[in-house]
Every structure is written in structure tokens, then in C-alpha cells.
C-alpha positions in Angstrom: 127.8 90.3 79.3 126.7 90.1 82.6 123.1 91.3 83.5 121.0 91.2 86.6 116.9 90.4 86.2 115.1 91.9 88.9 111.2 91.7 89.2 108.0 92.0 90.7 104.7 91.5 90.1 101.3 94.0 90.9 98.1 91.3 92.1 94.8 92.2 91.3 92.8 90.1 92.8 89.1 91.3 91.8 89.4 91.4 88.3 92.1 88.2 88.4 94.8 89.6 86.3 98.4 90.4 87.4 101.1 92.9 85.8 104.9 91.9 86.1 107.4 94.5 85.7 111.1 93.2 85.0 114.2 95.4 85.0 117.9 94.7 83.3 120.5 95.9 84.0 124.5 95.6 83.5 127.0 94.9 86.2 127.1 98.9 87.2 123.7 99.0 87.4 123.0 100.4 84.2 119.0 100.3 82.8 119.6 98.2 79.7 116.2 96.9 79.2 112.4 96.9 80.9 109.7 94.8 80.3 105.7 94.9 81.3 103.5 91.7 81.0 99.4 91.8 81.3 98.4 88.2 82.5 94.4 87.5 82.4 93.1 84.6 84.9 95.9 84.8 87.7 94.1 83.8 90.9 96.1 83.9 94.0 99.6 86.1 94.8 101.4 82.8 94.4 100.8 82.2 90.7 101.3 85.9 89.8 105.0 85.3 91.4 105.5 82.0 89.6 104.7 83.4 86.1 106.7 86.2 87.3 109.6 84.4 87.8 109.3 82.2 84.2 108.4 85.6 82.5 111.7 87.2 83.6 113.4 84.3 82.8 112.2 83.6 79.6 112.5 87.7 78.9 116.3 87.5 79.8 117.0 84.7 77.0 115.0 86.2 74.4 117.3 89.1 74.8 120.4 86.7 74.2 122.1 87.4 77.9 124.3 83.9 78.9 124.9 85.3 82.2 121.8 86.4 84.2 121.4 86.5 88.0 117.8 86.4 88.5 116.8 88.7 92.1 113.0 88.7 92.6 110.8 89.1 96.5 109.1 85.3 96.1 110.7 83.6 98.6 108.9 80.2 97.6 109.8 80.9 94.2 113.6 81.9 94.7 114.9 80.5 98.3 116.4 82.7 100.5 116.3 85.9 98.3 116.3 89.1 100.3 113.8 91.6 99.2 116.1 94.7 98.1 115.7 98.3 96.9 115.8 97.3 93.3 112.7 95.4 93.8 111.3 98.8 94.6 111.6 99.7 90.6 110.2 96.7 89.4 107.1 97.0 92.0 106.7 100.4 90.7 106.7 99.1 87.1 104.2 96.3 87.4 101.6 98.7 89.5 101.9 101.0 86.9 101.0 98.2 83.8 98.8 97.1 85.9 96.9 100.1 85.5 97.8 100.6 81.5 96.6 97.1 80.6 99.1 96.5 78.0 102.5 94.5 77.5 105.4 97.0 76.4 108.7 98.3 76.6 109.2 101.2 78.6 112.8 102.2 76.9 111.6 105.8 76.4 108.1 106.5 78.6 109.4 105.8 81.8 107.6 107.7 84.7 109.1 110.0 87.4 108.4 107.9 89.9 110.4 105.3 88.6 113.2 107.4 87.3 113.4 108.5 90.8 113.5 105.0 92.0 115.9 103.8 89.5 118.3 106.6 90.7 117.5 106.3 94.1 118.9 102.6 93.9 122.0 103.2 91.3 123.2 105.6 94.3 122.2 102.6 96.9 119.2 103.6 98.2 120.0 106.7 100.0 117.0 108.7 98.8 115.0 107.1 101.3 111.9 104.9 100.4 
């Protein structure tokens, strides 16, 4: 199977932790699988996206997937990626883990703000941002 990793991560800086929020999904865009990591003693924007990237990695081959494209907004961390609307779920995800504190799976407690944004992209964005 076939499976896209998007992800992103939430920075904050005062208290030096970072959330990452990782989406999967199948070729049609389907929500197969999310994922929300707590990281303690991340200093600058630049690490948070570095772990990011490893995390979703990493997250994508626990899961078994041989085929993963991998789309995340560090453009140090993955050249010449365009920032895209799916991004806009994952954002959503790590601000909101961020504030929980806690690593989980969000298979069944997802919020209305990101139902509405993982919608809003399955249709291709047209729901405005």
C-alpha cells in the first residue's frame, strides 16, 4: 500500500518542548492513521523540524508501510517541498498536543477543527483557510 506522511510540528519556545503531529493517509486521501509526540528540551524551530521529520519517518515504518512519500514544511529538512493544505491538519494536530502534553493516537478524539480541516483538504482545499 501506498501512504503519504504529512507533518508538522507546534514550537514552544519558553518552556523548550515541541509537539509533532503526523497524519497518514492512503492514495485517495483517506485518514488511516495520526500520531502526536511530546518532545522535552527542543531549543530552536530547527530541531523541533528535524525530530519531526525522523519521528514521522520512524512512525511510518513502525506501522509496516514499504511505500511512504514523506511531505512536511521544513525546507532545510526536505528540499524544495512546498508547504500545502495538508500541512494545515498536521499544524492543527501538533498545536493541539502541544497543549494536552501527551503522546497518543487520535483514531477516535479528533477535534472539529481538524475534522474540518481534514475535509476541507480531501475536497482540495476549497473551504478556505
Amino acid at each position: 500500500m501506498n501512504v503519504k506522511v504529512n507533518f508538522d510540528a507546534a514550537l514552544d519556545k519558553q518552556h523548550k518542548k515541541s509537539c509533532i503531529g503526523i497524519v497518514i493517509r492512503n492514495s485517495s486521501g483517506q485518514l488511516l492513521k495520526v500520531k502526536v509526540y511530546n518532545n522535552e528540551y527542543i531549543l530552536t524551530t530547527f530541531a523541533a523540524k528535524a525530530l519531526t521529520c525522523v519521528q514521522a519517518i520512524r512512525f511510518g515504518v513502525e506501522l509496516g508501510f514499504l511505500r511512504v512519500e514523506v511531505k512536511g514544511d521544513a525546507l532545510t529538512i526536505i528540499k524544495k517541498t512546498q508547504r500545502r493544505q495538508t500541512n494545515k491538519v498536521t499544524h492543527i494536530i501538533a498545536k493541539e498536543g502541544l497543549n494536552e502534553d501527551v503522546n497518543t493516537y487520535l483514531a477516535n478524539g479528533l477535534s472539529n477543527s481538524v475534522v474540518w480541516a481534514v475535509e476541507d483538504d480531501r475536497q482540495g482545499g476549497r473551504g478556505g483557510s
